[in-house]
N, C-alpha and C positions, 0 to 999 in steps of 0.2 A: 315337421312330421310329414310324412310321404302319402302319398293318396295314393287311395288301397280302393279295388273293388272287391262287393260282398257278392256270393252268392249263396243262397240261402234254399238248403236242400232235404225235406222232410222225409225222417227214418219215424218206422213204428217204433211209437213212445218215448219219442226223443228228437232234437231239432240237431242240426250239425252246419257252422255256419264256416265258408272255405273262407279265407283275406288273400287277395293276390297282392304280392307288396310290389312287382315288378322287377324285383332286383333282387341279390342275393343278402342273405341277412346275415348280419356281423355280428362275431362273438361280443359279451360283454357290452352289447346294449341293449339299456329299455326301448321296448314297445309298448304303444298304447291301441287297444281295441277297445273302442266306442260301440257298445250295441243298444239300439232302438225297439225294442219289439211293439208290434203294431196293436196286440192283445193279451189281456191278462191270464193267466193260467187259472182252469175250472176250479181248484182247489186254492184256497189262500186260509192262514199263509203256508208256506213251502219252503222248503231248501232242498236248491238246486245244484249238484256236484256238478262241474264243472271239471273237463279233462284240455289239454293243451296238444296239439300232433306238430309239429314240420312236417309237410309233405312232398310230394314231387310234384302230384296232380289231382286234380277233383276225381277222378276215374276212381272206383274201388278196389284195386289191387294196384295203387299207389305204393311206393316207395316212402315209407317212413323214416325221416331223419332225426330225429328225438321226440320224445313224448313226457307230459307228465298226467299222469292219469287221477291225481289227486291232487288237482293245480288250486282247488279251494272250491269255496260253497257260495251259491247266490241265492242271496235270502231277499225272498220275497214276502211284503209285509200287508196286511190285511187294509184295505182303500179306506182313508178317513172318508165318515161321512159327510163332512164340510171341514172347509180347512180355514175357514173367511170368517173364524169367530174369536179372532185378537182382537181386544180393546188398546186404539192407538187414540189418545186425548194428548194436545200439545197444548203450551200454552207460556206467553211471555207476561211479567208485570210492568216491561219497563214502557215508558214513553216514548220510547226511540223504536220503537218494535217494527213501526211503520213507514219510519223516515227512509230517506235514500242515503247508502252510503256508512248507514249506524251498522254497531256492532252492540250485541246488546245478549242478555242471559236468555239462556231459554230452558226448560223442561219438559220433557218429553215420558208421557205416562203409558204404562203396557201393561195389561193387563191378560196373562193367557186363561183358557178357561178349563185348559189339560195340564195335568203335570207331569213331571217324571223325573222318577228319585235317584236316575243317574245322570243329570242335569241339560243341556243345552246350550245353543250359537243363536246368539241374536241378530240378524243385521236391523238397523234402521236408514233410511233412505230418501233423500229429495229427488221427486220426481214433477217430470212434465205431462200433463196429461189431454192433448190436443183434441179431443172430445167434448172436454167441460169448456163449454162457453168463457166463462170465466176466466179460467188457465188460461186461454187463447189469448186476451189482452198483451200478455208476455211474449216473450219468443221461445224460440226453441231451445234457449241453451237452458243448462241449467245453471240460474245463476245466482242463487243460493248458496253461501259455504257455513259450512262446521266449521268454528274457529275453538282454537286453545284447547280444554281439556275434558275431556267425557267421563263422568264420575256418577254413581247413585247418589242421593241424595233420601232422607225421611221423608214420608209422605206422612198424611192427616191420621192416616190411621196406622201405621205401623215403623217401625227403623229403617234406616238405609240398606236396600239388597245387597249380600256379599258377590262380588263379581272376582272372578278368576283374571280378567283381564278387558281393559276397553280403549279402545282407538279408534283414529280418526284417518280414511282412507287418504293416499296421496293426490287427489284432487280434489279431497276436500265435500265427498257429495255423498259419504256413507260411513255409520257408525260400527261397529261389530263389538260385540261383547259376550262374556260366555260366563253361567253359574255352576256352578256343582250341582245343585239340583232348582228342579223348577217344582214351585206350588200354583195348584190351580186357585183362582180366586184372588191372589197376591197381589197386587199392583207394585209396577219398578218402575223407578222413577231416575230418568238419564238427564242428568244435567250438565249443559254446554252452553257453547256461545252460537249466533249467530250474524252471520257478514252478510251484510243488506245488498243487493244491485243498487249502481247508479240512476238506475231509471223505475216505470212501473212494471211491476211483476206480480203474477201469483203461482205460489205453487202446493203441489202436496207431499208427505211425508206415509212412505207408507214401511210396512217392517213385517217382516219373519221370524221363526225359530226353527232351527231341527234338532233331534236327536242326538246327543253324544256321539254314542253307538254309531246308528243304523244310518243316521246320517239324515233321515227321513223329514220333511216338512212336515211339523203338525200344526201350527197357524199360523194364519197371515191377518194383515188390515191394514189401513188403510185411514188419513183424514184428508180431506180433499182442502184446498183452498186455508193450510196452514199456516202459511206465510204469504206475508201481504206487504208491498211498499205501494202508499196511496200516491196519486198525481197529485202536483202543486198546482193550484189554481193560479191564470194570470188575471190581476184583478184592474179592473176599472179605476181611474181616479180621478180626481178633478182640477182643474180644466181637461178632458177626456182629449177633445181635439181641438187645435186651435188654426182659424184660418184667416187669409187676407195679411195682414201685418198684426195679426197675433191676438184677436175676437175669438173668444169664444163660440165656437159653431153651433151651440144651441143657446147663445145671449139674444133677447127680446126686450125691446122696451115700446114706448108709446107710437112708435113710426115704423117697428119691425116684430110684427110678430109671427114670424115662421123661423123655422131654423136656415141658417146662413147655406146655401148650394155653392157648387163646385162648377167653376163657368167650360165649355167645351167650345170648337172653333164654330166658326158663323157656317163656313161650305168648305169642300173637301180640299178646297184650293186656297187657303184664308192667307191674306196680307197680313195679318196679326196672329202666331201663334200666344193661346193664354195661357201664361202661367199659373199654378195654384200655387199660392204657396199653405203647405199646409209644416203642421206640428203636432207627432201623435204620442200621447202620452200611453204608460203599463205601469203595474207594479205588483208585488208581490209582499203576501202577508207572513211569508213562509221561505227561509232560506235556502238555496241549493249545495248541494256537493261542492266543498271549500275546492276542493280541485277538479270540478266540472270544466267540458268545455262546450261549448252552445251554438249552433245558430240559431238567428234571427228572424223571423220572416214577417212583414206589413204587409197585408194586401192593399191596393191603390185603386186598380181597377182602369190605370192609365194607360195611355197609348204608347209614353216614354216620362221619362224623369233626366231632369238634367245631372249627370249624377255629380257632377264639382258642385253643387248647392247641399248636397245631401251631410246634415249634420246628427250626432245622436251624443249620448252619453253615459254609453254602454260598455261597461268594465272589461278591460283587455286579459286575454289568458294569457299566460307567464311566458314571456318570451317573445309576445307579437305582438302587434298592432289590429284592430276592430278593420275587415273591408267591408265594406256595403255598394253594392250593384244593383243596378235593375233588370228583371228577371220578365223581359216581355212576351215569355209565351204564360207563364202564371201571371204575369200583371203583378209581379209583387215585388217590394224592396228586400231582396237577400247580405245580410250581416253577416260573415263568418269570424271564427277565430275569439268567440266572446266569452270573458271567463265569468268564473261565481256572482251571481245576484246574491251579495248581502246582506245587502241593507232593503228593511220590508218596511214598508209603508213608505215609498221614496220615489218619485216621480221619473223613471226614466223617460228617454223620449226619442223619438226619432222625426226630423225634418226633413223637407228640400222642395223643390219647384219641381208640380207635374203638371203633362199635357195630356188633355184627352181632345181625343178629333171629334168629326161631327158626326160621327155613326155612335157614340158613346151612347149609352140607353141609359135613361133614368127612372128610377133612381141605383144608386148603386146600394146595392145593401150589404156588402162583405166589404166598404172603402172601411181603412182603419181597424181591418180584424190581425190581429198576430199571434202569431206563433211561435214556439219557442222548443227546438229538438234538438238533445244530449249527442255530443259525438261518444260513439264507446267502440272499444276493442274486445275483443274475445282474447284470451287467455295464448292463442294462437299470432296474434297481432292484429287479425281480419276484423276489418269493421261490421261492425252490426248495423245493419241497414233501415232495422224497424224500431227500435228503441224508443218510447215515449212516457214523457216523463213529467208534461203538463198539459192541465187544460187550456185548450184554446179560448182566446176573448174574442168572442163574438164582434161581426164588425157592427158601425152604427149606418144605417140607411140614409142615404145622402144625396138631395136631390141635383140635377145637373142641368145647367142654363144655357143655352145659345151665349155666346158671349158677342158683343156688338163691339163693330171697330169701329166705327164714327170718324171713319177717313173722309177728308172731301178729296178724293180723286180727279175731279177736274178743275180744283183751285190749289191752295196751298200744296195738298197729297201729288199733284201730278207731278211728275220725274218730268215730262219733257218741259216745265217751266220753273219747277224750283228742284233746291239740292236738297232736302229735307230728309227725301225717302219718305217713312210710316212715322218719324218722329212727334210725336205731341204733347210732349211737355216739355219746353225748349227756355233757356235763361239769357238775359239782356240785362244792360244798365240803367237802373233807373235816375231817370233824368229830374225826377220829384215836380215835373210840372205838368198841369191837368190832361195833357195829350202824349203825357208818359207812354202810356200801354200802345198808341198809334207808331208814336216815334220809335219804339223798341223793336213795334213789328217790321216797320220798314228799314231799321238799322238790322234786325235780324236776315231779314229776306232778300237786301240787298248791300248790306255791309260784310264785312270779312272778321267781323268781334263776335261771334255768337257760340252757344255751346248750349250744351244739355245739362240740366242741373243748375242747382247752386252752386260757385267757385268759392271759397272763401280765403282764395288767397289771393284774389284782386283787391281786395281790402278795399273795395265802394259797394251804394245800393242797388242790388239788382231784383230784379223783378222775374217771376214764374209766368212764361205765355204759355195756356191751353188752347191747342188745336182740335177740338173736336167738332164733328160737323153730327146737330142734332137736330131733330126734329121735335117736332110738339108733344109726342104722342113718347118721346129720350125723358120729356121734364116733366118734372113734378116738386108740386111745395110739400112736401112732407108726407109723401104717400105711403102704406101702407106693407108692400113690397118691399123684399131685400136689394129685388133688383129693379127698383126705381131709381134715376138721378135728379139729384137736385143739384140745379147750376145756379 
């Protein structure tokens, strides 16, 4: 359609409004005039005849090129006093009503409080409504659909409404239906399906009527917060997190009674980075979208993760393999590519070896919190950015220790006298006689047989030397502290 300017030139008792089309008008086509008036006329209601000109010019001794002088009537109809008095009540019985992804019956109840015995156009409608707190949870699409077929259906107090006709809009987001006549009082009852979002959403359903005839809106309404898919909780399980070589992080007994901490380096410059090795368990009571795709997210609170230690056991989406990286401006382990959580009450888990340096602040209270967000597309292909679809598991507050390297730097530890480097757990043959452990260290230190570990494919007795260098204040018989040693 061609952009027209109006202008709008006031004659006694009567309004005359010019359209400059720009161009010359061509036989044998429609045109449309859209008009707005800014005010209602004193008398209501009216008809209003209505004449048609071609002209040459707005001037008043204009050259007229055809006319119709009884081009039709505009009927103007007497202002409802409120238009906001439809009764819209929805309401599903199934169980699935709130899950992600379900498809399930719905009902949809209307109730107008006008009638009119030459009948009416219903539409009803999923909308977003970025004002309600609530609705905001969601995004902005509308992501709610009308599924299969829209039919009346009996209500409690009367038969099923005859309808002329009902469908279901091509995207899916608005019903329309029309009766021969409307009773005030009546309630109609639209019965459909409804197609869930993969993730959390709420939305509302609001609907109309007009006139046959006139065309006119005579009620509207409105239920806010009709549709609802709730969040999956991620749930807690036990053993929660497991550390060191696989303790339980809050195990106590008669020598340990605080929970197990997370060791950080001694100064900023440490001979020894410490590793953690931790093990964080999740699960869920409640399964996801059979064709869900997911990432992952641990928070750690670390400075780095080795990430070739990083192990989990998180079901792959159809076609790929599970990545997992470390994410050191969040501090967090990131998982992509991970398909459907099925199985509920099931310990998944995620591992690996972190460091935290010496500025690390204790306690960490988010180490061990994750997270778990839906990849989705819009209907367009574009990904949805905010989509959320579970609760977060809080992390567990997790204290963090100085870790102590218990190098002797000016004996064994020194480079410029032995080959060791930082080594201090180092394996020798044992000789099984009482100066075993003497002989080992000086076959170690000045022999060319030595190695780290236990070998078991020299097939003789060998023996574990510890090098650490302690002081009095390193030992303890059975103290009380995690991080006490007993040697």
């Amino acid at each position: 359609m061609a952009t027209a300017t109006c202008v709008n030139e006031n004659v006694v008792n009567s309004f005359t409004y010019h359209v400059n089309l720009r161009y010359a008008m061509q036989p044998n086509t429609w045109y449309e005039v859209q008009v707005y008036p800014s005010r209602n006329p004193t008398n209501m209601p009216s008809d209003i005849l209505v004449q048609v000109m071609a002209v040459s010019d707005y001037i008043s001794n204009n050259i007229i090129y055809d006319s119709n002088m009884a081009f039709g009537y505009l009927d103007i109809l007497t202002p409802l006093t409120s238009t906001n008095t439809l009764a819209v009540v929805c309401n599903s019985t199934s169980t699935k009503a709130t899950v992600p992804a379900a498809i399930y019956s719905y009902d949809i109840y209307l109730t107008p409080t006008v009638g009119s015995s030459t009948g009416g156009n219903f539409t009803l409608f999923i909308y977003y409504n970025s004002g309600d707190p609530i609705m905001a949870t969601g995004t902005s699409i509308i992501d709610f659909s009308f599924m299969g077929l829209c039919q009346s259906a009996a209500t409690n107090t009367g038969s099923a409404a005859v309808l002329l006709a009902c469908s279901i809009s091509s995207d899916l987001s608005e019903i329309t239906f029309s009766m021969a006549s409307v009773t005030a009082g009546q309630a109609i009852r639209i019965s459909t399906s409804i197609s869930n979002p993969v993730y959390h959403s709420i939305r509302g359903i609001k609907a109309y009527w007009t006139e046959f005839i006139s065309g006119r809106v005579l009620e509207n309404g409105f239920q806010n917060d009709a549709l609802t898919v709730s969040k999956i909780n991620i749930d807690t399980v036990t053993p929660r997190v497991l550390l060191f070589w696989g303790i339980d992080s809050t195990y106590t007994d008669g020598s340990i009674t605080t929970a197990l901490p997370l060791f950080k380096a001694q100064s900023s410059t440490p001979n020894i980075l410490p590793y953690n090795s931790f093990n964080i368990g999740f699960s869920f009571a409640q399964t996801s979208p059979i064709t869900g795709q997911y990432i992952v997210y641990v928070t750690l609170g670390a400075t780095g993760v080795a990430e070739g230690t990083i192990a989990h056991n998180l079901p792959a989406y159809t076609g790929t393999e599970v990545y997992c990286s470390y994410d050191t401006s969040n501090k967090r382990i990131v998982c992509k590519n991970v398909g459907a959580f099925i199985n509920t009450s099931f310990r998944y888990f995620i591992s690996g070896k972190a460091f935290f340096d010496s500025n690390t602040i204790s306690p960490i209270s988010t180490f061990a919190s994750v997270s778990v967000t839906p990849v989705v597309y819009d209907r367009s292909g574009v990904q949805i950015l905010t989509p959320v679809l579970y609760t977060d598991l809080a992390g567990q507050s997790t204290n963090v220790e100085v870790s102590k390297e218990l190098l002797d730097t000016a004996g064994y530890h020194n480079t410029g006298s032995y080959s060791i480097g930082n080594a201090q757990v180092v394996s020798y043959y044992d000789d099984k006689t009482l100066s075993s452990t003497a002989n080992a260290a000086q076959g170690f230190l000045q022999g060319n047989n030595a190695s780290v570990g236990i070998i078991p494919d020299l097939g003789v007795s060998q023996q574990l030397i510890f090098l650490l260098k302690t002081s009095n204040s390193d030992i303890a018989a059975g103290g009380n502290a995690a991080t006490d040693y007993t040697i």
